[in-house]
Backbone as JSON Lines, residues from 0, in Angstrom:
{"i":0,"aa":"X","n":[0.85,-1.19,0.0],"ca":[0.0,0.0,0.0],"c":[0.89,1.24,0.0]}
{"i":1,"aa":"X","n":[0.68,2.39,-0.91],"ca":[1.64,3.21,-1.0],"c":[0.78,4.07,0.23]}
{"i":2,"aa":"X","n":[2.05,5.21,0.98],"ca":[1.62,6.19,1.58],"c":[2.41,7.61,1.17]}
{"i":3,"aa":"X","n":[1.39,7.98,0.3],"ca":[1.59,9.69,-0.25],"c":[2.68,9.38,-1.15]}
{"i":4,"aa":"X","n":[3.97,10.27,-1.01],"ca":[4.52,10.69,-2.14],"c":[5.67,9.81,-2.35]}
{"i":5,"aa":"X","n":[6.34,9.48,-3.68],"ca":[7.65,8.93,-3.66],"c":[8.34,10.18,-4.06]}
{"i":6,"aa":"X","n":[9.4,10.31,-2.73],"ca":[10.71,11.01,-2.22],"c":[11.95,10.15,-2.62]}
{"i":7,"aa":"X","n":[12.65,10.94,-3.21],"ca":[14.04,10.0,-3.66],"c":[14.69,10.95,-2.37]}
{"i":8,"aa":"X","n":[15.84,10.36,-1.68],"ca":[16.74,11.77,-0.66],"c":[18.32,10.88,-0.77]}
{"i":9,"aa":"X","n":[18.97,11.64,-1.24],"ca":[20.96,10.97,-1.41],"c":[21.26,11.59,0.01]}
{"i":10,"aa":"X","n":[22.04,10.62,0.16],"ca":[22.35,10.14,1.29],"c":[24.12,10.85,0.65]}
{"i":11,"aa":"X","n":[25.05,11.38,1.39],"ca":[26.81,11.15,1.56],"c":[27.51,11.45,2.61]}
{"i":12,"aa":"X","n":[28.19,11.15,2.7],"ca":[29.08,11.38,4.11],"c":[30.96,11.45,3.71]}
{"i":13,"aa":"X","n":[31.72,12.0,4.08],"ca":[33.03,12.1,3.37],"c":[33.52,12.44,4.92]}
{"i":14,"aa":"X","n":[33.41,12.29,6.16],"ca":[33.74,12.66,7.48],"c":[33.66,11.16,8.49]}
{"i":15,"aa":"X","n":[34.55,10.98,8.95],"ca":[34.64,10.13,10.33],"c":[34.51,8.61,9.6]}
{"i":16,"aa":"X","n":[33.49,7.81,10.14],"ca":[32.88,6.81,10.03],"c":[31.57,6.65,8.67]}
{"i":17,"aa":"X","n":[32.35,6.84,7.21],"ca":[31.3,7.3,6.74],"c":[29.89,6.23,6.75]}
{"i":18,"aa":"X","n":[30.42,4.75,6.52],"ca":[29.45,4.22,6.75],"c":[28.29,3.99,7.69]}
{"i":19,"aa":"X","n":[28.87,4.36,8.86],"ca":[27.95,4.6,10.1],"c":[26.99,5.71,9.85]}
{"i":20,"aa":"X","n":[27.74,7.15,9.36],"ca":[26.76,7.7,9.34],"c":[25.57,7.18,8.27]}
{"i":21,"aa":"X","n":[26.22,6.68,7.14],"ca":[24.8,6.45,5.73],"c":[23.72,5.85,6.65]}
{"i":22,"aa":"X","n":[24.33,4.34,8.02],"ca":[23.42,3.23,8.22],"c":[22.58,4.1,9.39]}
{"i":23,"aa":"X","n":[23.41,5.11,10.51],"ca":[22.41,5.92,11.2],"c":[21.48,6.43,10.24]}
{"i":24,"aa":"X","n":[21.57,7.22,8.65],"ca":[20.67,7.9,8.3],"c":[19.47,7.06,7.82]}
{"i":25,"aa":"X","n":[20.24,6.03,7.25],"ca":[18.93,4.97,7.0],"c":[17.53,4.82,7.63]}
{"i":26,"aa":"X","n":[18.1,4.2,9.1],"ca":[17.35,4.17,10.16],"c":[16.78,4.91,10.62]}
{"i":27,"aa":"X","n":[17.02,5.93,10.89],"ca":[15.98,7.4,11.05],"c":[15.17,7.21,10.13]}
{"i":28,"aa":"X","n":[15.5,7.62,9.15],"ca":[14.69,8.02,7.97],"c":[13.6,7.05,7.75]}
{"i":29,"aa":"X","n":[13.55,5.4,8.22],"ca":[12.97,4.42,7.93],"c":[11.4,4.93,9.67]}
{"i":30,"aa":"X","n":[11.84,5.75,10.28],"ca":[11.08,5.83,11.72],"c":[10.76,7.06,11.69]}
{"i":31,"aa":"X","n":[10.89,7.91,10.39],"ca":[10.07,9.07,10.17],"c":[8.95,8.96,10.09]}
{"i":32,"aa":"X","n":[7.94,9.91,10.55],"ca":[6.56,9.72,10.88],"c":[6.0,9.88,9.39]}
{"i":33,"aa":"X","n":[5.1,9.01,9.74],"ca":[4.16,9.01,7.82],"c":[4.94,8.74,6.96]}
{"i":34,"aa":"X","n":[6.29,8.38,7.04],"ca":[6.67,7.67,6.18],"c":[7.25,6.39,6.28]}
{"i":35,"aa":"X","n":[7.38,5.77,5.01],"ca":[7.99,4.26,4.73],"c":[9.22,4.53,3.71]}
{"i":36,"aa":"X","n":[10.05,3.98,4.37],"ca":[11.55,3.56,3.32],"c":[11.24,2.41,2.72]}
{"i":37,"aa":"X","n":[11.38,2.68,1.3],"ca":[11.05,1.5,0.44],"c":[11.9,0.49,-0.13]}
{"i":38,"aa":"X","n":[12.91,1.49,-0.63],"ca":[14.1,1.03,-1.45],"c":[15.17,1.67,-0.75]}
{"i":39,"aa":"X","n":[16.4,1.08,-0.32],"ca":[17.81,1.65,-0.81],"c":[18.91,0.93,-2.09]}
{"i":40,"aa":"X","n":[19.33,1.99,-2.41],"ca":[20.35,1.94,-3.41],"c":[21.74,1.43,-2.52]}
{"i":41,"aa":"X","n":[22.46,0.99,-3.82],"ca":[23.79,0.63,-3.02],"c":[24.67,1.72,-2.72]}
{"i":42,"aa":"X","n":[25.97,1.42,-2.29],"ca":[26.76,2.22,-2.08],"c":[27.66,2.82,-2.74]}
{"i":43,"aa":"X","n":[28.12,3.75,-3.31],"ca":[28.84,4.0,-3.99],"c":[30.36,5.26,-3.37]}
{"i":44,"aa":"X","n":[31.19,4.9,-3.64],"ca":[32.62,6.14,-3.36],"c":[32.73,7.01,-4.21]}
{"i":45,"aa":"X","n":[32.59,8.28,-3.94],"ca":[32.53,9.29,-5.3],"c":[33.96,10.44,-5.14]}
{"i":46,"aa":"X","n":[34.23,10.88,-5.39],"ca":[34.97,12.07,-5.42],"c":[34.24,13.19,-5.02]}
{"i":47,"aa":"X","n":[34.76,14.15,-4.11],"ca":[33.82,15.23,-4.12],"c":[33.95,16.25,-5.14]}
{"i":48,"aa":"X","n":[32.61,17.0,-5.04],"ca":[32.49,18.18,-5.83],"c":[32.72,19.64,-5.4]}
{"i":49,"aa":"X","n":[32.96,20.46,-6.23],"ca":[33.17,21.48,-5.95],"c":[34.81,22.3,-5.42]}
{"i":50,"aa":"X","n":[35.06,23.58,-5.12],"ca":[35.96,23.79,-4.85],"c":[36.99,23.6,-3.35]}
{"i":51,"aa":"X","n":[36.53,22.59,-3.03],"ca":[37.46,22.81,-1.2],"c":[37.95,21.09,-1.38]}
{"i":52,"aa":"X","n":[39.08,21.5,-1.07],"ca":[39.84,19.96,-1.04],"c":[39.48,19.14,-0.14]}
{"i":53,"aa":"X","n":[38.78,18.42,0.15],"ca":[38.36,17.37,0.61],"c":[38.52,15.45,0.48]}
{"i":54,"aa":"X","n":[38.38,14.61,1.54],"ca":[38.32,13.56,1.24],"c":[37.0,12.76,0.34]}
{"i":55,"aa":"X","n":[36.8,11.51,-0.71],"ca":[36.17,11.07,-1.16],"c":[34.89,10.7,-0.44]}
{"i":56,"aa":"X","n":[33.78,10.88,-0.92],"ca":[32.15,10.46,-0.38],"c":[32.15,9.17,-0.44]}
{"i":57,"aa":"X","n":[30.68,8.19,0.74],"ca":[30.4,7.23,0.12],"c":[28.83,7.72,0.13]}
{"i":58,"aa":"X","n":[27.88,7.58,-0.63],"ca":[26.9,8.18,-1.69],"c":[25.76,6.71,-1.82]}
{"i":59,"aa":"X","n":[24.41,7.24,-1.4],"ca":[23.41,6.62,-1.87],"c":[22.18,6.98,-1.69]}
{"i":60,"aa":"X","n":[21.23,6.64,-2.6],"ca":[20.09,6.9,-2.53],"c":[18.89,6.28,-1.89]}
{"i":61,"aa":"X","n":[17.87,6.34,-1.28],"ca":[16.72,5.98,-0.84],"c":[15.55,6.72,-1.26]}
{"i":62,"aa":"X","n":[14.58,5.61,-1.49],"ca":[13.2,6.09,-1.99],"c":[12.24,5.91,-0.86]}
{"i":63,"aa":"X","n":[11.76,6.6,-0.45],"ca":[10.58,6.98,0.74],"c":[9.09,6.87,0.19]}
{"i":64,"aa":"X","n":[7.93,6.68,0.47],"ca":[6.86,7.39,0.61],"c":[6.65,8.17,1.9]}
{"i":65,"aa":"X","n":[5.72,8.99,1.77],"ca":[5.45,9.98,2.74],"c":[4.61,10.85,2.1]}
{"i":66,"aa":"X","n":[3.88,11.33,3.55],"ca":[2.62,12.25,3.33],"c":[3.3,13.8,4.28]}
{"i":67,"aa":"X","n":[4.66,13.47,4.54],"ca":[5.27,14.77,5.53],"c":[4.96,15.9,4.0]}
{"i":68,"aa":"X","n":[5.08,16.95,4.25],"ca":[5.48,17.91,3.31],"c":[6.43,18.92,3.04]}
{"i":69,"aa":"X","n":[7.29,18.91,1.9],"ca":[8.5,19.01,1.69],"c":[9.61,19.97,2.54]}
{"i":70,"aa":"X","n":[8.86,20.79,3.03],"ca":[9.5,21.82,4.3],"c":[9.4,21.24,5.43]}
{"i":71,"aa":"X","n":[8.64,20.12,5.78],"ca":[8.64,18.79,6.93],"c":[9.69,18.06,6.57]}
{"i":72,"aa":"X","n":[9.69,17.46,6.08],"ca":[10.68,16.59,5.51],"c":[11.94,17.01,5.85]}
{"i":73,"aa":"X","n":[12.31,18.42,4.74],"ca":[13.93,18.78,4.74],"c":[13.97,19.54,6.69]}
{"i":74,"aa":"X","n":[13.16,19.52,7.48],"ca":[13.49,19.93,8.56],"c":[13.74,18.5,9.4]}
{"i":75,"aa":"X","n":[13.05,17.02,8.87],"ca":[13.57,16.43,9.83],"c":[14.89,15.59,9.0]}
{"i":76,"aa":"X","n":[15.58,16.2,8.06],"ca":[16.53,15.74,7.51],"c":[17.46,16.22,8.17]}
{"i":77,"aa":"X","n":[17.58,17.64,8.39],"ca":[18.32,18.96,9.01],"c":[18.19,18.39,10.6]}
{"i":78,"aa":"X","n":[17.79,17.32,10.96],"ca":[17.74,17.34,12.1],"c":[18.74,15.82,12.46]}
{"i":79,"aa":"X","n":[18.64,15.09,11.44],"ca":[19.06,13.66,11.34],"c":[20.72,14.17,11.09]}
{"i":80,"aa":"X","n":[20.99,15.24,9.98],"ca":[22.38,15.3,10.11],"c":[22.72,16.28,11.31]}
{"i":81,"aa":"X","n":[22.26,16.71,11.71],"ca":[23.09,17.89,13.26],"c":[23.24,16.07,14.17]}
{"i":82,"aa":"X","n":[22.71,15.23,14.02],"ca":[22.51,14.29,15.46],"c":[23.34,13.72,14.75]}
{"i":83,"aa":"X","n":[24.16,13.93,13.89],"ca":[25.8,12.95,13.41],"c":[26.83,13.81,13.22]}
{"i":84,"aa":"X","n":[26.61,15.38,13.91],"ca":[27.34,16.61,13.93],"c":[27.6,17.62,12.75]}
{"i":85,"aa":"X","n":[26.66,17.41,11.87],"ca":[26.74,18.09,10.77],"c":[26.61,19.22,11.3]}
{"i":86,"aa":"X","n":[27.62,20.43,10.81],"ca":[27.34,21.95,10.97],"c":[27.45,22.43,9.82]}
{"i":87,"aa":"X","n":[26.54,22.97,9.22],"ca":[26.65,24.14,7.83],"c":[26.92,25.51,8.22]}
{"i":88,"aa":"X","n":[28.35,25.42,7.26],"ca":[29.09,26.65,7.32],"c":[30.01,26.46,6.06]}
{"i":89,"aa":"X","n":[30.63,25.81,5.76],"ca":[31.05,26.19,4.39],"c":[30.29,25.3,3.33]}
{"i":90,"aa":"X","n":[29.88,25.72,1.84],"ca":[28.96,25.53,0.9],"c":[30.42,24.61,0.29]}
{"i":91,"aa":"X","n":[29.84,23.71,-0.23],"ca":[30.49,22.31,-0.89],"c":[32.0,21.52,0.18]}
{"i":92,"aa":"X","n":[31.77,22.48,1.16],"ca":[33.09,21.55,2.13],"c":[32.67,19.96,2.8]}
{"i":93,"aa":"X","n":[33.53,19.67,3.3],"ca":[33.15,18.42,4.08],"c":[31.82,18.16,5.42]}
{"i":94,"aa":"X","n":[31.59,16.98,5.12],"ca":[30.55,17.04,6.22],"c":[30.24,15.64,6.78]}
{"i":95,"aa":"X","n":[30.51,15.32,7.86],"ca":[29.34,14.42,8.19],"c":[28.54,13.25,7.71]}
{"i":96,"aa":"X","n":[27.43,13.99,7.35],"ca":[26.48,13.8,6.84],"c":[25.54,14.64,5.74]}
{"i":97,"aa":"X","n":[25.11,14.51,4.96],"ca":[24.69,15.32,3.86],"c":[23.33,14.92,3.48]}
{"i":98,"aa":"X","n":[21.93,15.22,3.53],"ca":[20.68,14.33,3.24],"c":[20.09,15.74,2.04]}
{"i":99,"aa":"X","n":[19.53,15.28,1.24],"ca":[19.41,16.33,0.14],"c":[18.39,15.52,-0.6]}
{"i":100,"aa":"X","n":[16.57,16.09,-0.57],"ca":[15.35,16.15,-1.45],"c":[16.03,15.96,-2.84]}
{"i":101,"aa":"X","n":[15.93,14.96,-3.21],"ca":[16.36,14.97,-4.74],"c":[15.22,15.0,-5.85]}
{"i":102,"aa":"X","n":[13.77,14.32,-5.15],"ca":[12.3,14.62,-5.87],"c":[11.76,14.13,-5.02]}
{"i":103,"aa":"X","n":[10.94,14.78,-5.21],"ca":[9.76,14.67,-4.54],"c":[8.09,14.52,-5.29]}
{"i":104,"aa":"X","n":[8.16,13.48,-5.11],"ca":[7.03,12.8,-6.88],"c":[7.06,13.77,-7.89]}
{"i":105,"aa":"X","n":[5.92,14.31,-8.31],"ca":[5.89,15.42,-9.82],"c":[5.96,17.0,-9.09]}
{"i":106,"aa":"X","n":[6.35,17.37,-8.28],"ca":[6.81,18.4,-7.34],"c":[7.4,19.26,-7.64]}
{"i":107,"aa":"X","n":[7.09,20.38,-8.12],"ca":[8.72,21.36,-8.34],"c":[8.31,22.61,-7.56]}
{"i":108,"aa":"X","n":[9.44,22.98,-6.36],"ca":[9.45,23.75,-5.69],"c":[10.56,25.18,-5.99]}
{"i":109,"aa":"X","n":[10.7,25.84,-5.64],"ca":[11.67,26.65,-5.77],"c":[11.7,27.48,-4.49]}
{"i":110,"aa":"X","n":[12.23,27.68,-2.98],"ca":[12.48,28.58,-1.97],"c":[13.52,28.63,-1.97]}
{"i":111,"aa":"X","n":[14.15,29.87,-1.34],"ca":[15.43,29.84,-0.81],"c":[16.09,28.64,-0.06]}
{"i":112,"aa":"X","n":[15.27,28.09,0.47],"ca":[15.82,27.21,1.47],"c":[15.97,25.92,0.7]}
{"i":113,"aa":"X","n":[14.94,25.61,-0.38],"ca":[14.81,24.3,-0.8],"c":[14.22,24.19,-2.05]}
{"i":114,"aa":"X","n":[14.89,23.54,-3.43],"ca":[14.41,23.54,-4.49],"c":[14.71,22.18,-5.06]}
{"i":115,"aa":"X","n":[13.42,22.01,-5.24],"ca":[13.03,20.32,-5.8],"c":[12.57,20.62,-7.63]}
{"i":116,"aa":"X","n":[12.61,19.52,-8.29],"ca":[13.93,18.54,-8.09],"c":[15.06,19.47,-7.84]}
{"i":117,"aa":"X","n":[16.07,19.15,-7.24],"ca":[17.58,19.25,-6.79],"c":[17.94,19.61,-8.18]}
{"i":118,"aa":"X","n":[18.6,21.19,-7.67],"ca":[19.22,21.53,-9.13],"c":[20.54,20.7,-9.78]}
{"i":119,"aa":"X","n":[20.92,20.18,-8.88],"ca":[22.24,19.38,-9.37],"c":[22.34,18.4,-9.99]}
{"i":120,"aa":"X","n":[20.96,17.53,-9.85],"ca":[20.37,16.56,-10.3],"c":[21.45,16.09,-11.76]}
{"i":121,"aa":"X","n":[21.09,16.85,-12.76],"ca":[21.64,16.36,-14.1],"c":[23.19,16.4,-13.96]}
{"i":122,"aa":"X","n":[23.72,17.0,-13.24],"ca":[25.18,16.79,-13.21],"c":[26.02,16.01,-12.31]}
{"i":123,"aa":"X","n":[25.2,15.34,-11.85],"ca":[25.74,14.17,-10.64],"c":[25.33,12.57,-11.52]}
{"i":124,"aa":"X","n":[26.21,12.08,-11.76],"ca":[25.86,10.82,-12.42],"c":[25.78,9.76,-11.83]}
{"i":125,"aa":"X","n":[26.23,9.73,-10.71],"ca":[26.33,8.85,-9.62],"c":[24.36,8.86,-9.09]}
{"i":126,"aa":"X","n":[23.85,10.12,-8.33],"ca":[22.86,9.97,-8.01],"c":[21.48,9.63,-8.99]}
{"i":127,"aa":"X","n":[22.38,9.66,-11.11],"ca":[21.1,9.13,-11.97],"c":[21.13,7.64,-11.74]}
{"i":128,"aa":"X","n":[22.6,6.93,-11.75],"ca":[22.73,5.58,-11.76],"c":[21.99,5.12,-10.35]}
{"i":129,"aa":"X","n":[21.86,5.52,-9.24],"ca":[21.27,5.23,-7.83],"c":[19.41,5.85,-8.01]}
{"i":130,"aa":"X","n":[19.24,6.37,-8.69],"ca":[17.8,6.73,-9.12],"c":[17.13,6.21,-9.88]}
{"i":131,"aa":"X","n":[18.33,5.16,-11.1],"ca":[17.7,4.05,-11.84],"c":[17.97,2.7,-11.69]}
{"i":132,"aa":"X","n":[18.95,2.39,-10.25],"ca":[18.46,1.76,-9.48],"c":[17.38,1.08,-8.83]}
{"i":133,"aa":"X","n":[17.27,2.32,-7.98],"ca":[15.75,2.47,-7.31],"c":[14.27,2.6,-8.09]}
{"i":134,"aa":"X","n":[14.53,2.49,-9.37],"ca":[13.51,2.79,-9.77],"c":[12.95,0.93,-10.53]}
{"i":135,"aa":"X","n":[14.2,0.57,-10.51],"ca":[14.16,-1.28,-11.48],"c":[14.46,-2.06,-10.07]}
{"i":136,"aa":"X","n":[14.78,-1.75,-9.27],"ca":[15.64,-2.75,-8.41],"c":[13.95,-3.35,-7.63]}
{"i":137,"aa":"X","n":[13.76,-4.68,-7.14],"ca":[12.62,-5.4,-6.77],"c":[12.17,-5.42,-5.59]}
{"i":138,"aa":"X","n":[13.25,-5.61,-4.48],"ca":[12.84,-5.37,-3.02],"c":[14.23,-4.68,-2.37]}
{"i":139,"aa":"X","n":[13.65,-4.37,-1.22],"ca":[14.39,-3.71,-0.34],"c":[15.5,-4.32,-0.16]}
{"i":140,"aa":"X","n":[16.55,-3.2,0.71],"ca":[18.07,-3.81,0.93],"c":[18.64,-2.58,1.96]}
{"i":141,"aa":"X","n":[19.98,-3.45,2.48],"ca":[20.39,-2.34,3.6],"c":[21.83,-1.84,3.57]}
């Protein structure tokens, strides 16, 4: 039985224990209210983006339903990475944890705070291959 919307959200971490953090975010995310984790994608090591020298990501996607709404959502995302010490302060530096609305079913938002689909979307090839994944792959996985 579906409940409300299919939410894709990438998952990366390039700080500490990265795998711990992906499997903490999992789990949250699976005990978010009104929603169900359906699918995860596998894991992948990426290089980071952008300008600040940093160590390599490990990177994946999960597909949700949910009836939260999309400023619900990215607040209890914002809440899942501070509880693995994420602090935002520099734009493309290292982190933690990283949880990022990638769609949100046929949705297009645009706020300051949050714009769905994820503008980055087409230039991350890693998160199309983990989105067509999730979109063929049959049952769940962890």
């Amino acid at each position: 039985m579906a409940l409300g919307e299919r939410v894709y959200v990438a998952l990366g971490s390039n700080v500490g224990d990265r795998a711990a953090h992906l499997a903490h975010a999992r789990a949250r995310l699976a005990r978010l209210p009104a929603t169900r984790l359906v699918r995860v994608s596998g894991v992948e090591e990426t290089a980071p983006l952008g300008p600040v020298p940093q160590g390599p990501y490990l990177n994946q996607m999960v597909l949700l339903e949910t009836t939260l709404e999309p400023g619900e959502l990215l607040e209890h995302l914002h809440a899942i990475e501070a509880e693995r010490g994420r602090v935002r302060k520099e734009r493309w530096g290292p982190r933690t944890l990283d949880l990022d609305i990638v769609r949100y079913g046929d949705r297009a938002v645009r706020k300051p705070e949050l714009t769905i689909p994820h503008p980055e979307l087409p230039q991350r090839d890693f998160w199309l291959r983990e989105l067509a994944e999730l979109d063929t792959e049959p049952s769940p996985r962890g």
